[in-house]
C-alpha positions in Angstrom: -3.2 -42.5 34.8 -1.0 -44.9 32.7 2.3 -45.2 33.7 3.8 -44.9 29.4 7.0 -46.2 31.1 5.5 -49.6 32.1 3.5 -49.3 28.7 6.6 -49.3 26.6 8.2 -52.4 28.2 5.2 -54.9 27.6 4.1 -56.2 25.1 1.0 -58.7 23.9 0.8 -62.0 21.7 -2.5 -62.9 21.1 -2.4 -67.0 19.7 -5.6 -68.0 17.5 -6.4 -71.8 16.1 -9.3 -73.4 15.0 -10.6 -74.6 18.1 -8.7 -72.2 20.7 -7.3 -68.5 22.2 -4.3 -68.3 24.7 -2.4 -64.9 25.2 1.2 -64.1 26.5 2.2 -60.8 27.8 5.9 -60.1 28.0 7.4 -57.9 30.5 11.1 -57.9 30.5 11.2 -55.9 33.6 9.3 -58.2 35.7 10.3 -61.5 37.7 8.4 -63.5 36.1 8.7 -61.7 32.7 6.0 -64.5 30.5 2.6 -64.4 32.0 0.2 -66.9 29.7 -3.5 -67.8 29.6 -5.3 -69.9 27.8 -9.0 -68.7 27.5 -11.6 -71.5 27.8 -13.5 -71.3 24.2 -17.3 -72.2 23.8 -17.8 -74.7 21.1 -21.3 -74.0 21.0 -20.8 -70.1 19.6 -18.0 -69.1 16.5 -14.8 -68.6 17.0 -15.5 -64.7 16.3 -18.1 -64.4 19.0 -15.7 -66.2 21.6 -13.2 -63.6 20.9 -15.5 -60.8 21.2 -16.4 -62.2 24.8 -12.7 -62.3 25.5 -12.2 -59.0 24.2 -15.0 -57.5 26.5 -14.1 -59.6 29.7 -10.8 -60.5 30.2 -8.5 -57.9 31.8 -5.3 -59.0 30.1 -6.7 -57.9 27.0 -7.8 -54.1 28.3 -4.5 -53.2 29.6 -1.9 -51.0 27.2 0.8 -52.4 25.3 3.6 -51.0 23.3 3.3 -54.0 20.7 0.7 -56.3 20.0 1.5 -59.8 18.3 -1.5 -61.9 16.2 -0.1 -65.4 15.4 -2.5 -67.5 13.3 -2.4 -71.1 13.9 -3.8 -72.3 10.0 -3.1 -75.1 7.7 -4.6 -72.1 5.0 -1.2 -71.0 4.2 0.7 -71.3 1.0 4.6 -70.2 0.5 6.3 -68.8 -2.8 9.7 -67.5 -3.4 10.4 -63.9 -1.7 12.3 -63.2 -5.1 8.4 -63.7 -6.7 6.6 -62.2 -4.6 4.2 -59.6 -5.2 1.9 -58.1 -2.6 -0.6 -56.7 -5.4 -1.2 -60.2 -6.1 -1.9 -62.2 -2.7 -5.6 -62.6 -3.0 -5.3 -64.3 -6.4 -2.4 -66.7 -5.0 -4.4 -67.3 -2.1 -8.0 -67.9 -4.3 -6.1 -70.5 -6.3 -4.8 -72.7 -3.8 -7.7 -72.5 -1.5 -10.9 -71.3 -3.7 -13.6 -71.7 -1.0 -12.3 -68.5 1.1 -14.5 -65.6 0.7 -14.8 -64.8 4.0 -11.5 -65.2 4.4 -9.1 -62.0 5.2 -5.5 -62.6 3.3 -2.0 -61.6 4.6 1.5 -62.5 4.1 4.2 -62.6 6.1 7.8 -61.9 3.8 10.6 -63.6 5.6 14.0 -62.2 3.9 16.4 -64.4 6.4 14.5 -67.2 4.8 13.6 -66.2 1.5 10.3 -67.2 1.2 6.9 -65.5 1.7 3.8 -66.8 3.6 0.3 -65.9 1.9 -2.5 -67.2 5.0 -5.6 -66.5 6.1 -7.7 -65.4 8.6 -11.7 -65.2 9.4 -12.4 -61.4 8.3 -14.8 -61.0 11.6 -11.8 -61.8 13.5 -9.4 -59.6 11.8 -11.7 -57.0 12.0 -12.8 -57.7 15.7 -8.6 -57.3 16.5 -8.4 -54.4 14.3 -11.0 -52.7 16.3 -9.1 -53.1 19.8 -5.8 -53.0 18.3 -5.0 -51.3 15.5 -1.5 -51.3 15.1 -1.5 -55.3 15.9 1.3 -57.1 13.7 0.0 -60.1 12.3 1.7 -63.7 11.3 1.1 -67.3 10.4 2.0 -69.7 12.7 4.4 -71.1 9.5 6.4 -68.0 9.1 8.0 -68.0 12.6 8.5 -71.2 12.9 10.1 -71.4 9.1 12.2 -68.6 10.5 13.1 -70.3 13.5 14.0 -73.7 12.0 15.8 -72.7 9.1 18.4 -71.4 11.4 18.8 -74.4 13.4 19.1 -76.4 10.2 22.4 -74.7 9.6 23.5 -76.6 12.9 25.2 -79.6 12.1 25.5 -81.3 8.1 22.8 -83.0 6.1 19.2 -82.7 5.0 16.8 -82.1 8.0 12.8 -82.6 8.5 11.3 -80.6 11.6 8.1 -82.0 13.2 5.6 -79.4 14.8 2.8 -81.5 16.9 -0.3 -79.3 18.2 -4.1 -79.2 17.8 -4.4 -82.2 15.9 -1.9 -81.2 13.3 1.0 -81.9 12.0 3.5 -79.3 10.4 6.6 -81.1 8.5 9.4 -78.7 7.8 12.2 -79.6 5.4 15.4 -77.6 4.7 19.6 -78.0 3.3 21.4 -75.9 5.5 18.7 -73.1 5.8 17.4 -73.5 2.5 13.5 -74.6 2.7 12.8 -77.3 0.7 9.0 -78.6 2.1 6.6 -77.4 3.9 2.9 -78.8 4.7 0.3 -79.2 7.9 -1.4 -82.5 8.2 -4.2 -83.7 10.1 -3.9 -86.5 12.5 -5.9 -88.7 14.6 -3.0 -90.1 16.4 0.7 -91.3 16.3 0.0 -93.8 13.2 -1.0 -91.0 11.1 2.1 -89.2 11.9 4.6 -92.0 11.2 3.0 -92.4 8.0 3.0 -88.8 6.6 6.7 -88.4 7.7 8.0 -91.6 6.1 5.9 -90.8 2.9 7.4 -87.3 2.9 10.7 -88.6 3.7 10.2 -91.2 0.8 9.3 -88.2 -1.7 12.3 -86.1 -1.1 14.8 -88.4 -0.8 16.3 -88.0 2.6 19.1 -90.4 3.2 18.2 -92.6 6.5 21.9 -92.5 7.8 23.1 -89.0 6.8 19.8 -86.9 7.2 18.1 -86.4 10.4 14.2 -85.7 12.4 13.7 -83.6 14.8 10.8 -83.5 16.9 8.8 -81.1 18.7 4.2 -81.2 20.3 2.6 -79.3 22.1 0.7 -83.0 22.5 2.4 -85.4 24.4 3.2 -87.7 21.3 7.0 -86.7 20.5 8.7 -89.6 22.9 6.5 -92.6 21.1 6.8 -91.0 17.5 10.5 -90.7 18.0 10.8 -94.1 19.4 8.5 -95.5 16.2 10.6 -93.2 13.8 13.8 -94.5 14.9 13.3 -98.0 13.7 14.2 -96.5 10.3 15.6 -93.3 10.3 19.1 -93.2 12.3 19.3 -89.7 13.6 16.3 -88.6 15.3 15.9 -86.0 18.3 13.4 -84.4 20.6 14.0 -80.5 20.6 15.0 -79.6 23.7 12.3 -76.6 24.0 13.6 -75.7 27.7 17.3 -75.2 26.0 15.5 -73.3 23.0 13.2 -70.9 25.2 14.6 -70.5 28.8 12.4 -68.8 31.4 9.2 -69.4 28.8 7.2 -71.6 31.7 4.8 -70.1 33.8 3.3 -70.8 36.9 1.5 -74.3 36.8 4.3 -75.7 34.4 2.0 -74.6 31.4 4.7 -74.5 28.4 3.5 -71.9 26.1 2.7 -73.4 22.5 6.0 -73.8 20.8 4.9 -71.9 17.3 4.5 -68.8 19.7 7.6 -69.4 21.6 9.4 -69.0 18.2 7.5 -65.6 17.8 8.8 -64.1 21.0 12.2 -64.6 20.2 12.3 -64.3 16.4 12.5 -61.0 16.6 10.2 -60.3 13.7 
């Protein structure tokens, strides 16, 4: 019998990206209250049929929750003003930015702190393959919580501020005056040249002031200390987030940090 007690204390993030699947189960009653896995993908098969595997073998996955979190790590994404936004309209929002999506399952994500929405999507087979197991599973884009999560730290502080996301080959930039967005795009890098050159470009186009705005820096890759040290040669106020200060207790056993964009979902409080 299932103890409904234990039940309504946990709960499940399940984190998809191109190339990968990693879970975190929060129970705030525990010790250790963060336990996270990353599940070893096969390249050879879709990403659907490696989820459906997971699904079918891996315990975390078969235990009750009282909440279960989807965070969708996609550059498909696409933001318009939460004063605009109309959810009768998504697909065709969606379809005009990215027309090669049919198979592609749309959702939206309306952040009212911020006030922006996030269109994104998602593989249908593996929105439906979720739905299946768990059909009261929240959905999000990666972007939302971490536009959420930013905005508010850009109110830290004066001046303009970029945010840097590093993680499965991509690059998120994040823009904002004191909590108001004012850029947001994912890029795809080979390495820390690439990144030095989309930030400066970006940088360039919106007129950041090199002494009075500042960079802040944050990977999942290992590439923030060099960038930072590159960056610094023209841009005066540049930082590494301090993700241990951000997210206390968030490390597991091994040292593994959990990704940062689903760090920012389990304390966003969406």
């Amino acid at each position: 019998m299932v103890n409904d007690s234990t039940i309504n204390h946990k709960s499940l993030s399940i984190r998809i990206s191109s190339d990968g699947l990693s879970f975190c189960v929060y129970a705030p009653t525990e010790p250790q209250p963060y336990t996270y896995k990353i599940y070893k993908v096969r390249p050879v098969i879709s990403l659907a049929a490696n989820l459906k595997e997971a699904l079918l073998t891996e315990p975390i996955l078969k235990e009750q929750y009282q909440r279960v979190n989807v965070l969708i790590s996609t550059s498909d994404f696409t933001t318009i003003p939460a004063a605009d936004f109309d959810r009768d309209h998504i697909d065709d929002v969606f379809r005009f930015v990215f027309p090669k999506s049919e198979q592609t399952r749309i959702s939206y994500n309306v952040l009212r702190r911020s006030g922006v929405a996030v269109i994104f999507g998602l593989d249908r087979n593996v929105y439906q393959l979720l739905l299946d197991d768990f059909p009261r599973a929240r959905f999000y884009a990666s972007a939302s919580t971490l536009v959420e999560f930013f905005s508010e730290k850009s109110l830290i502080g004066s001046g303009k501020r970029m945010f840097v996301y590093l993680h499965d080959h991509e690059m998120n930039l994040y823009c904002f005056d004191q909590g108001q967005m004012l850029f947001i795009n994912s890029f795809q890098v080979q390495g820390i040249g690439d990144c030095q050159y989309f930030i400066m470009n970006v940088w360039k186009q919106l007129g950041l002031d090199q002494i009075d705005d500042s960079l802040c820096v944050v990977d999942d890759n290992d590439w923030s200390r060099p960038l930072v040290e590159r960056i610094r040669y023209f841009v005066k106020n540049v930082s590494l987030i301090d993700r241990t200060e951000d997210f206390r207790n968030t490390i597991t056993r091994g040292h593994h940090l959990i990704p940062y964009d689903l760090q920012t979902l389990l304390v966003c409080g969406f």
